[in-house]
TORMARTOR-452235 format. One line per field, with one value per residue (C-alpha): residue number from 1; residue in three letters; x, y, z. Coordinates in pm, whole numbers, padded with zeros to 5 digits. Example, Ala and Ser with C-alpha at 12.3 -4.5 7.8 and 13.67 -1.06 7.14 Angstrom:
BEGIN
n <- [1 2]
res <- [ALA SER]
u <- [01230 01367]
v <- [-00450 -00106]
w <- [00780 00714]
END
This chain:
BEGIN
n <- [1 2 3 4 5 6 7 8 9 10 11 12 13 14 15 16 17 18 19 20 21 22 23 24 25 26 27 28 29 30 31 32 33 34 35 36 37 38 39 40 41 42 43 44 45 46 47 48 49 50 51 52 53 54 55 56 57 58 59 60 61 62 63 64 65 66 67 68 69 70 71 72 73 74 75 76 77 78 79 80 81 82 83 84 85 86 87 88 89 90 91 92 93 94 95 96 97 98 99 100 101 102 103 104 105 106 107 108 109 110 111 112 113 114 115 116 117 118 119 120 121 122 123 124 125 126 127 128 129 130 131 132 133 134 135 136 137 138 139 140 141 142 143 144 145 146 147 148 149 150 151 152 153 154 155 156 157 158 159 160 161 162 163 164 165 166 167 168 169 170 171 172 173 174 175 176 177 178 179 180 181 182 183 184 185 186 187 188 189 190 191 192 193 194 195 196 197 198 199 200 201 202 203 204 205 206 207 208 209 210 211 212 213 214 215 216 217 218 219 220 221 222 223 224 225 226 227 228 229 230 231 232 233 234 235 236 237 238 239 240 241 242 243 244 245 246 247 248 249 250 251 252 253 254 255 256 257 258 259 260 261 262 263 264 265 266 267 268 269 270 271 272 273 274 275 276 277 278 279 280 281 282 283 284 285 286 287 288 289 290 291 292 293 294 295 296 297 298 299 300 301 302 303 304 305 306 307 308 309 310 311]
res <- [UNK UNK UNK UNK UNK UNK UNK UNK UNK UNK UNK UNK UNK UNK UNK UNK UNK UNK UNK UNK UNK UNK UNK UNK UNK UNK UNK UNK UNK UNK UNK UNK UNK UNK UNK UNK UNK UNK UNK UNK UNK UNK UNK UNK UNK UNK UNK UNK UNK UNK UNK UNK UNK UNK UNK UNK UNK UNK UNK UNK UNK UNK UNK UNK UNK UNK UNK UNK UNK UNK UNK UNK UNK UNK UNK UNK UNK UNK UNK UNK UNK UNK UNK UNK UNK UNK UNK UNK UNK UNK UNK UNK UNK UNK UNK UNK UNK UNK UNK UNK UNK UNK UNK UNK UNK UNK UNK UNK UNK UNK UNK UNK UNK UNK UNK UNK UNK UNK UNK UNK UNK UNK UNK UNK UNK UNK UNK UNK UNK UNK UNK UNK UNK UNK UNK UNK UNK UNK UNK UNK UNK UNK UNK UNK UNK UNK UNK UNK UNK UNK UNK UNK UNK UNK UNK UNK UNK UNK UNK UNK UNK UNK UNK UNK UNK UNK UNK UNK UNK UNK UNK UNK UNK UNK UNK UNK UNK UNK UNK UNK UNK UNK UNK UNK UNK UNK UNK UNK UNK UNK UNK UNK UNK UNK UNK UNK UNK UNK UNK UNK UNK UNK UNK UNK UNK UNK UNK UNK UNK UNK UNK UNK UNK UNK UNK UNK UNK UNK UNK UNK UNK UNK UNK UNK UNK UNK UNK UNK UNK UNK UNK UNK UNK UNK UNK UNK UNK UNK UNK UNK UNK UNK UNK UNK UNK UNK UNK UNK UNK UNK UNK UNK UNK UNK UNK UNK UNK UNK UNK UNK UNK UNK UNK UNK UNK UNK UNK UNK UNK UNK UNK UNK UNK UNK UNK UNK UNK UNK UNK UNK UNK UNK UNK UNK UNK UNK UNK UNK UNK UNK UNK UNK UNK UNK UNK UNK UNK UNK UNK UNK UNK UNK UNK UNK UNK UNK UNK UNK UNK UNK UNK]
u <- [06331 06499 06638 06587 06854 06733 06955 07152 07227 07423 07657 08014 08280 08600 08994 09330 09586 09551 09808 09797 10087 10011 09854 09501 09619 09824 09726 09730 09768 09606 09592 09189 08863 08586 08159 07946 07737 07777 07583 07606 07235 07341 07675 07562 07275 07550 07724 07369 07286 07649 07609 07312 07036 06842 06822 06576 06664 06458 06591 06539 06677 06620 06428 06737 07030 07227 06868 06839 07221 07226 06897 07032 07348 07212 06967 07266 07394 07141 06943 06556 06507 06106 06086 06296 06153 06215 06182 06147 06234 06627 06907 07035 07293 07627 07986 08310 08586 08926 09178 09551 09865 09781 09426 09302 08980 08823 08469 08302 07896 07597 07274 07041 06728 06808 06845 06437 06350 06037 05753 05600 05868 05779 05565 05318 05443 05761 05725 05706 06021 06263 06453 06617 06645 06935 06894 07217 07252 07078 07103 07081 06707 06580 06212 06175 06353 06114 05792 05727 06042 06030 05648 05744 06041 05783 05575 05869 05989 05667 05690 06042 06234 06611 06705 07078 07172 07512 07498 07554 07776 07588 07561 07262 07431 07143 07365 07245 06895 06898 06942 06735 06468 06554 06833 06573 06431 06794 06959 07270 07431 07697 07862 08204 08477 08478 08118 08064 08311 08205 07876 07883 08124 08353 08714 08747 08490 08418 08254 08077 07898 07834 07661 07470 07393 07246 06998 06845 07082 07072 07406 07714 07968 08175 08411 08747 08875 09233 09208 08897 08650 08463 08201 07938 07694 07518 07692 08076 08249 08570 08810 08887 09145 09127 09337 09637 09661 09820 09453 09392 09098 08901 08622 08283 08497 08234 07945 08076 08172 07824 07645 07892 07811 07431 07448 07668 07393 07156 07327 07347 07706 07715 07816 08191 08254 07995 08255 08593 08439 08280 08655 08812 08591 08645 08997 08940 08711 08999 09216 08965 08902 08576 08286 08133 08428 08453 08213 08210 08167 08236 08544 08667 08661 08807 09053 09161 09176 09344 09086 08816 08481 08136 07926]
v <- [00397 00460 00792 01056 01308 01663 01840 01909 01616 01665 01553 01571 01562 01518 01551 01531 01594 01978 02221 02567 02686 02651 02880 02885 02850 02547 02180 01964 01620 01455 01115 01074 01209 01039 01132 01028 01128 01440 01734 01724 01532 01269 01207 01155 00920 00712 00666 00572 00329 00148 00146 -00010 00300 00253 00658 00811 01120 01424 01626 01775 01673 01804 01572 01521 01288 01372 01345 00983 00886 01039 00861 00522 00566 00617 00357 00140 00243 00147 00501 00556 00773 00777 01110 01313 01503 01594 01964 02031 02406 02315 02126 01868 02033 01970 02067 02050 01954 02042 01866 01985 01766 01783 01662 01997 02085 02365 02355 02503 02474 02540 02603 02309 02179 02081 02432 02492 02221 02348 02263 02020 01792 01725 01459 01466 01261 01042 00622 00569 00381 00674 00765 01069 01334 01516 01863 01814 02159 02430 02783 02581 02510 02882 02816 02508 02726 02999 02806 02451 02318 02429 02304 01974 01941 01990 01729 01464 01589 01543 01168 01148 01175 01321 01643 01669 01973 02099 02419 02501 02788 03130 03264 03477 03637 03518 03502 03389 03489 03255 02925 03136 02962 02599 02596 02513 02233 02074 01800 01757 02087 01988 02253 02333 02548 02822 02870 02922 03127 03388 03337 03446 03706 03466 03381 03048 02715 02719 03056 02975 02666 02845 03091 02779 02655 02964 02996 02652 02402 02011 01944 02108 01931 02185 02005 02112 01936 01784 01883 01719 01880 02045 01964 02099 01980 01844 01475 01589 01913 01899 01847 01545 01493 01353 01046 01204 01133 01229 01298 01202 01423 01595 01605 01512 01440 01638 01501 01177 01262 01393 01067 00843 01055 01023 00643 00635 00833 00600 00255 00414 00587 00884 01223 01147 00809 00907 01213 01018 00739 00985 01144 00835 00786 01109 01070 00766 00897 01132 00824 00830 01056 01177 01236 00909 00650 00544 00276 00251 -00022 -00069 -00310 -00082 00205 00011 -00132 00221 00356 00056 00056 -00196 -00043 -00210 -00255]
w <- [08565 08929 08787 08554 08454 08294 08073 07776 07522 07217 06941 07063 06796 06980 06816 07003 07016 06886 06930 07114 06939 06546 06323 06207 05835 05887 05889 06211 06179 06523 06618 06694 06606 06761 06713 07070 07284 07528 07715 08083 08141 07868 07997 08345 08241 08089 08372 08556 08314 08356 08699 08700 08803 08542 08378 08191 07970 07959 07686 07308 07009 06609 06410 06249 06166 06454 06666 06543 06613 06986 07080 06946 07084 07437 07436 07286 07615 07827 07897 07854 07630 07593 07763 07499 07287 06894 06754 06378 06435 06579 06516 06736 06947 06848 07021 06856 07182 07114 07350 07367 07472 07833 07826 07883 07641 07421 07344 07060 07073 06863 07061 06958 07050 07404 07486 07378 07690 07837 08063 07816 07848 08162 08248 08525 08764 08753 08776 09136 09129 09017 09344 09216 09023 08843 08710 08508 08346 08526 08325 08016 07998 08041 07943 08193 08451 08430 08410 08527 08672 09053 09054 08901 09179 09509 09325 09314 09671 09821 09756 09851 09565 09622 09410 09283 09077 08909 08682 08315 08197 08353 07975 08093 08353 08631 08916 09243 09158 08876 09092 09446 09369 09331 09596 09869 09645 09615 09884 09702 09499 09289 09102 08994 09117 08863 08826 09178 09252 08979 09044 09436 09420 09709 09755 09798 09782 10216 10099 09839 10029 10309 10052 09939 10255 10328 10054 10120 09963 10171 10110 09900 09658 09491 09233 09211 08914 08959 09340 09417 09559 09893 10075 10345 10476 10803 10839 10687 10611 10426 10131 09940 09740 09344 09252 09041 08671 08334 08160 07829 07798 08099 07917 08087 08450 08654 08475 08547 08894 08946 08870 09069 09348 09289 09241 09577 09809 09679 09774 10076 10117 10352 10180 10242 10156 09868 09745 09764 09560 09259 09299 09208 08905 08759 08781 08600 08336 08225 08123 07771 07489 07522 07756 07721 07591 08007 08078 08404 08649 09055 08960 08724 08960 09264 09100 09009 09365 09514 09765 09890 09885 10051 09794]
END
């Protein structure tokens, strides 16, 4: 286990192409419905696993049907998933993902088990091979977040193990004082656009980071979606632009830019090279119908950006 991702994992039910226009009461014939994997910490330890990082999962899931199929299908995919855990009291989270004619999605959610991930999950020490950590959905895990998680993240620090964090939807209305604490605990912060802009109460993503910066954060990714993304930090400040496509489905594109950038720092890319690469395979995760359909490899995503990359 070299990493471990921590986070939501769920049932994603995925249809396209739905229309914006059409009435509730009529019928919709679409051309695909598809039942995989998702949740931000699943989807990124996906990605992991296909590039060869070796993930393990720490999540919940019911003690249900839809428990049993997302555990197979992941370890189908090549994740650990020894450290989830099952809950008789909730469901296996589930999300229903709309996607119109231009790729863009809606998301309809039922809170499920992985949203009940607290301090037990956690074991006491990671295997002294895991390299990094990534806290996939912070403001999703409330109970871990209030009790267990910083202490657990000086433990791994201590013995060198690098931090990488994006955020969950802010349902609770935290704010800045909901991430305070763990910002000084985190090298690479890798949240999107939207969230941080709402979140800080700034105009534009150079405001935001430095906001970031400020509070403690190593390094800053802020993902822009179809324009990339920004980052700050010590060895590169600047933008970098995404590869354009026609998206099939944007589904999952930051998870999956998340993890490229992860894998990228730790075969030794600096923060720059490290962003334009996990740009590029975003870009090409959007070319598929669902969060996990991509399986990703280096060939795949050089190929895509017409560029030579050292491995």
């Amino acid at each position: 286990m070299k990493t471990v991702c921590i986070g939501s994992a769920v049932m994603d039910i995925t249809a396209k192409p739905v229309s914006q226009k059409g009435s509730w009461q009529e019928k919709q014939r679409i051309e695909d419905i598809r039942i995989q994997t998702g949740g931000d910490a699943a989807n990124q330890s996906v990605h992991l696993a296909a590039l060869g990082w070796e993930p393990g999962l720490i999540s919940c899931v019911g003690k249900d049907t839809n428990g049993r199929m997302l555990r197979a299908a992941l370890e189908n995919r090549g994740v650990d998933t020894s450290l989830m855990q099952e809950m008789e009291k909730y469901p296996t989270g589930t999300a229903m993902v709309l996607v119109d004619e231009q790729g863009e999605r809606h998301t309809f959610s039922v809170k499920g088990a992985h949203s009940m991930l607290d301090r037990e999950a956690l074991p006491e020490s990671l295997p002294p091979e895991c390299r990094a950590i990534s806290l996939a959905s912070l403001f999703s895990m409330p109970l871990l977040e209030e009790k267990g998680l910083v202490e657990f993240l000086q433990r791994e620090k201590e013995r060198g193990v690098l931090v990488f964090a994006d955020l969950a939807a802010d349902k609770m209305k935290k704010g800045l004082n909901g991430i305070r604490p763990f910002l000084p605990l985190i090298d690479y912060f890798l949240p999107s656009l939207y969230d941080v802009l709402e979140m800080t109460g700034r105009g534009t993503a150079e405001e935001a980071a430095e906001t970031f910066l400020a509070l403690g954060a190593g390094n800053v990714v802020i993902k822009c979606g179809a324009e990339g993304c920004f980052c700050a930090g010590p060895s590169f400040t600047g933008r970098i632009p995404a590869h354009r496509v026609e998206p099939v489905d944007t589904t999952g594109a930051g998870d999956c830019m998340s993890a490229v950038f992860l894998a990228r720092i730790l075969a030794g890319d600096e923060m720059e090279e490290a962003c334009r690469y996990a740009c590029q395979a975003a870009s090409y995760s959007t070319l598929f119908l669902g969060a996990s359909s991509v399986e990703l490899s280096d060939e795949k995503i050089r190929a895509f950006a017409g560029a030579r990359w050292d491995a």
